[in-house]
C-alpha positions in Angstrom: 112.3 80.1 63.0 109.4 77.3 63.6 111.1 74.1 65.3 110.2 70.8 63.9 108.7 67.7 66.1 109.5 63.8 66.0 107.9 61.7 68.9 110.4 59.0 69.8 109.1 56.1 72.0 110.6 53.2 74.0 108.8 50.1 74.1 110.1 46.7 75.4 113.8 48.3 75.3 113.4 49.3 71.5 113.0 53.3 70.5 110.8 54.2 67.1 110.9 57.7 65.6 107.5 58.9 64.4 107.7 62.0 62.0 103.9 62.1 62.1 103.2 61.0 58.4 99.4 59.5 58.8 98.7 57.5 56.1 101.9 58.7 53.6 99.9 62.1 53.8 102.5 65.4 55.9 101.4 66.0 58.7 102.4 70.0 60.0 105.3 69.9 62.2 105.1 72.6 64.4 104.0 71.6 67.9 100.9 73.8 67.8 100.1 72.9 64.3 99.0 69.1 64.7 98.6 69.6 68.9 94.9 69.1 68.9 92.1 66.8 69.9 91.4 65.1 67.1 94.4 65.8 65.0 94.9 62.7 62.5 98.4 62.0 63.8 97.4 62.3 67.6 94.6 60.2 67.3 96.5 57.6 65.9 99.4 57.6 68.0 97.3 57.8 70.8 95.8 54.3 69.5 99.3 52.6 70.2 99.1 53.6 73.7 95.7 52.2 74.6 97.0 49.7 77.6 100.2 49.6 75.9 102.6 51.4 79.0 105.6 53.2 76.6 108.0 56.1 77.2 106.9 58.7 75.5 109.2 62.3 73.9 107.7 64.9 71.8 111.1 66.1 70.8 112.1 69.0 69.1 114.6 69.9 66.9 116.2 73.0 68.8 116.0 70.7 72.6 119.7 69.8 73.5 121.7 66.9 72.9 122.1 66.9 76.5 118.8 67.1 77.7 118.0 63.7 75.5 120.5 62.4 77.2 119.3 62.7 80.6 116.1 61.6 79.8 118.0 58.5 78.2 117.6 58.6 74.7 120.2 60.1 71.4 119.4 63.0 69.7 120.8 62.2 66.8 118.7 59.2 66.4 115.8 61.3 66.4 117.0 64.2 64.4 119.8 62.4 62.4 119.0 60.5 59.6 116.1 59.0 61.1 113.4 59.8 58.8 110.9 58.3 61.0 108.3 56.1 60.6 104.6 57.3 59.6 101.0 55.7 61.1 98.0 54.7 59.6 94.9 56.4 60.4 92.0 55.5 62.8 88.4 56.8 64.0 90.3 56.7 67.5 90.0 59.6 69.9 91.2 60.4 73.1 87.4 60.9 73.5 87.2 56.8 73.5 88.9 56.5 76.9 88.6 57.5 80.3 92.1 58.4 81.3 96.1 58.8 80.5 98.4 57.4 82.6 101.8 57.9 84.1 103.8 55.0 85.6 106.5 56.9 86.6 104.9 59.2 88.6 101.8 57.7 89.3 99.3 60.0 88.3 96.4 60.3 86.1 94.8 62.9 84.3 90.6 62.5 84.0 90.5 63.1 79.7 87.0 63.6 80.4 87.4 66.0 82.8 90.1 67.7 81.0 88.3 68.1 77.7 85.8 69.7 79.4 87.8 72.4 81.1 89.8 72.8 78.0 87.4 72.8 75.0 86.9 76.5 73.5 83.8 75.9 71.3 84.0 78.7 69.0 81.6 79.3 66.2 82.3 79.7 62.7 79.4 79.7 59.5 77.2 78.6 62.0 78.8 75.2 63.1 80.4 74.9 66.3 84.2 73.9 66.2 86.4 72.2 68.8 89.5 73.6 69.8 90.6 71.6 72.8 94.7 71.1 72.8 96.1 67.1 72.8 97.6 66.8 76.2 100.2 64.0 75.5 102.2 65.9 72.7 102.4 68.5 75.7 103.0 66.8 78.4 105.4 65.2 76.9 107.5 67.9 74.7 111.0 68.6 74.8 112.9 71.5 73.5 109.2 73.9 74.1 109.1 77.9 73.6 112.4 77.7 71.9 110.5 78.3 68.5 108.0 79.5 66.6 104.7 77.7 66.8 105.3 76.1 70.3 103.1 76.7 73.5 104.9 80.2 74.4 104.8 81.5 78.3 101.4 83.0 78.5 99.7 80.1 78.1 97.4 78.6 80.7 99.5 75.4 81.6 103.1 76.9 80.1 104.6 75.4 82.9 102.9 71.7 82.9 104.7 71.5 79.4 107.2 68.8 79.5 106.5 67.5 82.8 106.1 64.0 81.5 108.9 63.9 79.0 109.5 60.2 78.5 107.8 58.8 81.1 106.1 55.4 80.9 102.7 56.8 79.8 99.3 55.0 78.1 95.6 55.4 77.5 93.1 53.3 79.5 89.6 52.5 80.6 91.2 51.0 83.7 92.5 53.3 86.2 95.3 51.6 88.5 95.1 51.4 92.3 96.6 54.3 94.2 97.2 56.9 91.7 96.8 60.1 92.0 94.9 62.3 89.8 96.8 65.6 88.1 94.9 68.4 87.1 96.4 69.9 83.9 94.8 72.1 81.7 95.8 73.3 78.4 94.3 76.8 76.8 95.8 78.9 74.0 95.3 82.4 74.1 
Protein backbone atom coordinates (compact mmCIF):
# COMPACT_ATOMS: atom_id res chain seq x y z
CA UNK A 1 0.00 0.00 0.00
CA UNK A 2 1.21 3.82 -0.79
CA UNK A 3 1.51 5.74 2.69
CA UNK A 4 0.00 9.08 2.85
CA UNK A 5 2.03 12.48 3.98
CA UNK A 6 0.92 15.54 6.30
CA UNK A 7 3.76 18.02 7.22
CA UNK A 8 3.16 19.20 10.84
CA UNK A 9 5.06 22.22 12.06
CA UNK A 10 5.82 24.03 15.39
CA UNK A 11 6.08 27.57 15.43
CA UNK A 12 6.10 29.88 18.52
CA UNK A 13 4.90 26.69 20.62
CA UNK A 14 1.73 26.15 18.23
CA UNK A 15 1.73 22.85 15.68
CA UNK A 16 -0.37 23.30 12.14
CA UNK A 17 -1.11 20.24 10.02
CA UNK A 18 -0.59 20.81 6.32
CA UNK A 19 -2.33 18.14 4.02
CA UNK A 20 -0.71 19.82 1.06
CA UNK A 21 -3.96 21.30 -0.65
CA UNK A 22 -2.32 24.36 -2.79
CA UNK A 23 -4.83 26.62 -3.60
CA UNK A 24 -8.14 24.07 -2.68
CA UNK A 25 -6.57 22.04 -5.69
CA UNK A 26 -5.13 17.85 -4.22
CA UNK A 27 -2.11 17.75 -4.14
CA UNK A 28 -0.57 13.70 -4.59
CA UNK A 29 0.19 12.31 -1.33
CA UNK A 30 2.81 9.93 -1.73
CA UNK A 31 6.22 11.27 -0.66
CA UNK A 32 7.74 10.79 -4.10
CA UNK A 33 4.64 12.13 -5.81
CA UNK A 34 4.82 15.95 -4.87
CA UNK A 35 8.86 15.59 -3.58
CA UNK A 36 10.21 17.75 -6.23
CA UNK A 37 11.80 21.08 -6.94
CA UNK A 38 9.32 23.06 -7.96
CA UNK A 39 6.29 20.99 -6.83
CA UNK A 40 3.38 23.58 -6.15
CA UNK A 41 2.98 22.49 -2.54
CA UNK A 42 6.89 22.59 -1.80
CA UNK A 43 7.32 25.76 -3.21
CA UNK A 44 4.84 27.21 -1.08
CA UNK A 45 5.61 25.72 2.06
CA UNK A 46 8.96 26.50 1.48
CA UNK A 47 7.77 30.28 1.37
CA UNK A 48 6.76 30.10 5.18
CA UNK A 49 10.14 29.13 6.01
CA UNK A 50 12.06 31.94 4.42
CA UNK A 51 13.79 33.44 7.82
CA UNK A 52 11.00 32.03 9.66
CA UNK A 53 13.13 29.19 12.07
CA UNK A 54 10.09 26.34 12.57
CA UNK A 55 10.18 22.52 13.42
CA UNK A 56 9.57 20.85 10.66
CA UNK A 57 7.87 16.70 10.13
CA UNK A 58 7.07 15.24 6.93
CA UNK A 59 5.06 12.59 8.62
CA UNK A 60 3.60 9.62 7.38
CA UNK A 61 0.78 7.70 7.96
CA UNK A 62 2.38 4.19 8.65
CA UNK A 63 5.49 6.09 11.14
CA UNK A 64 4.76 5.08 14.88
CA UNK A 65 2.88 6.67 17.46
CA UNK A 66 5.95 6.36 19.31
CA UNK A 67 8.35 7.74 17.24
CA UNK A 68 6.12 11.18 17.19
CA UNK A 69 6.46 11.06 20.37
CA UNK A 70 9.96 11.23 20.82
CA UNK A 71 10.34 13.76 18.45
CA UNK A 72 7.56 15.67 20.65
CA UNK A 73 4.60 15.92 18.72
CA UNK A 74 0.90 13.47 18.72
CA UNK A 75 0.24 11.39 16.04
CA UNK A 76 -3.08 11.50 16.27
CA UNK A 77 -3.19 15.13 15.80
CA UNK A 78 -1.70 14.71 12.53
CA UNK A 79 -3.40 11.67 11.32
CA UNK A 80 -6.61 11.94 13.48
CA UNK A 81 -9.20 14.09 12.51
CA UNK A 82 -6.96 16.74 11.50
CA UNK A 83 -7.83 17.40 8.11
CA UNK A 84 -5.13 19.88 7.70
CA UNK A 85 -4.84 23.01 6.47
CA UNK A 86 -4.11 23.85 2.65
CA UNK A 87 -1.61 26.88 1.19
CA UNK A 88 -1.95 29.25 -1.36
CA UNK A 89 0.34 29.27 -4.23
CA UNK A 90 3.42 31.25 -5.06
CA UNK A 91 6.22 31.86 -7.89
CA UNK A 92 8.58 30.91 -4.95
CA UNK A 93 11.36 28.40 -5.39
CA UNK A 94 13.91 26.98 -3.40
CA UNK A 95 15.91 28.37 -6.50
CA UNK A 96 15.23 32.09 -4.81
CA UNK A 97 17.59 31.36 -1.90
CA UNK A 98 20.88 30.54 -1.04
CA UNK A 99 20.61 28.02 1.76
CA UNK A 100 18.42 25.76 4.27
CA UNK A 101 19.16 25.80 7.61
CA UNK A 102 19.17 23.68 10.75
CA UNK A 103 19.30 25.23 14.26
CA UNK A 104 19.47 22.27 15.94
CA UNK A 105 22.34 20.91 14.50
CA UNK A 106 23.90 23.67 13.11
CA UNK A 107 24.37 22.87 9.63
CA UNK A 108 23.55 24.13 6.27
CA UNK A 109 23.03 22.66 3.07
CA UNK A 110 24.36 25.10 -0.17
CA UNK A 111 20.64 24.70 -2.40
CA UNK A 112 22.78 25.98 -4.99
CA UNK A 113 25.21 23.55 -4.75
CA UNK A 114 22.80 20.86 -4.09
CA UNK A 115 20.61 21.44 -7.11
CA UNK A 116 23.38 21.24 -9.14
CA UNK A 117 24.56 17.84 -7.99
CA UNK A 118 21.13 16.64 -7.95
CA UNK A 119 19.30 17.94 -11.16
CA UNK A 120 18.86 14.94 -13.80
CA UNK A 121 18.01 17.01 -16.97
CA UNK A 122 16.30 14.57 -19.00
CA UNK A 123 14.84 15.34 -22.41
CA UNK A 124 11.47 14.67 -23.51
CA UNK A 125 9.71 16.19 -27.18
CA UNK A 126 12.63 18.17 -27.33
CA UNK A 127 12.41 20.38 -24.07
CA UNK A 128 14.62 19.75 -21.29
CA UNK A 129 12.86 18.79 -17.95
CA UNK A 130 14.05 19.12 -14.35
CA UNK A 131 13.95 16.37 -12.04
CA UNK A 132 15.86 17.51 -9.09
CA UNK A 133 14.21 16.00 -5.61
CA UNK A 134 12.86 18.78 -2.70
CA UNK A 135 15.39 18.21 0.03
CA UNK A 136 13.16 19.45 3.00
CA UNK A 137 10.24 16.96 2.55
CA UNK A 138 13.27 14.45 2.79
CA UNK A 139 15.19 15.50 5.22
CA UNK A 140 12.56 15.86 7.21
CA UNK A 141 10.33 12.55 6.66
CA UNK A 142 9.10 10.28 9.12
CA UNK A 143 7.69 6.84 8.73
CA UNK A 144 10.09 6.48 5.11
CA UNK A 145 10.45 3.05 3.03
CA UNK A 146 7.53 1.69 4.91
CA UNK A 147 5.29 2.23 1.73
CA UNK A 148 4.82 2.45 -1.66
CA UNK A 149 5.98 5.62 -3.34
CA UNK A 150 8.67 6.61 -0.61
CA UNK A 151 12.47 6.97 -1.29
CA UNK A 152 13.15 3.02 -0.95
CA UNK A 153 16.99 1.77 -0.02
CA UNK A 154 18.77 2.11 -3.16
CA UNK A 155 18.57 5.41 -3.40
CA UNK A 156 21.59 7.75 -3.44
CA UNK A 157 20.95 9.54 -0.01
CA UNK A 158 18.44 6.63 1.52
CA UNK A 159 20.19 7.03 4.58
CA UNK A 160 20.17 11.15 4.89
CA UNK A 161 16.25 10.54 4.95
CA UNK A 162 14.89 11.71 8.11
CA UNK A 163 17.94 13.05 9.59
CA UNK A 164 16.25 16.37 10.22
CA UNK A 165 12.86 15.23 11.40
CA UNK A 166 11.55 18.21 13.40
CA UNK A 167 14.32 20.16 13.76
CA UNK A 168 14.16 23.98 13.89
CA UNK A 169 14.75 24.41 10.08
CA UNK A 170 14.30 27.68 7.55
CA UNK A 171 15.29 29.08 4.13
CA UNK A 172 17.71 32.09 3.97
CA UNK A 173 19.95 34.43 2.04
CA UNK A 174 21.88 34.86 5.32
CA UNK A 175 23.99 32.11 6.38
CA UNK A 176 24.62 32.16 10.38
CA UNK A 177 28.13 32.27 11.93
CA UNK A 178 29.73 29.00 12.61
CA UNK A 179 27.68 26.54 10.85
CA UNK A 180 28.73 23.92 9.21
CA UNK A 181 27.87 22.92 5.79
CA UNK A 182 26.14 19.20 5.11
CA UNK A 183 26.54 17.69 1.93
CA UNK A 184 23.25 15.74 1.04
CA UNK A 185 22.30 14.72 -2.15
CA UNK A 186 19.17 13.29 -3.31
CA UNK A 187 18.94 11.01 -6.74
CA UNK A 188 16.23 8.54 -7.65
CA UNK A 189 17.14 5.71 -9.62
Amino acid sequence: MGQYYKVIIRRNGKDTVYNRDVDGEYTMAKLMEHSWWRNDFCCAFAKTLLDKPTNVCWCGDYAEEDECEELGFDYKKVWGRNKGRGIKSTKFTLSDVKYLINNDKKIYLDLQKYYERCNKKEEYQGQFYDWCIFPISLLTALGNDRGGGDFHEGNEGYSDVGAWAFDEIYVSNTLPEGYKEEIYTFIED
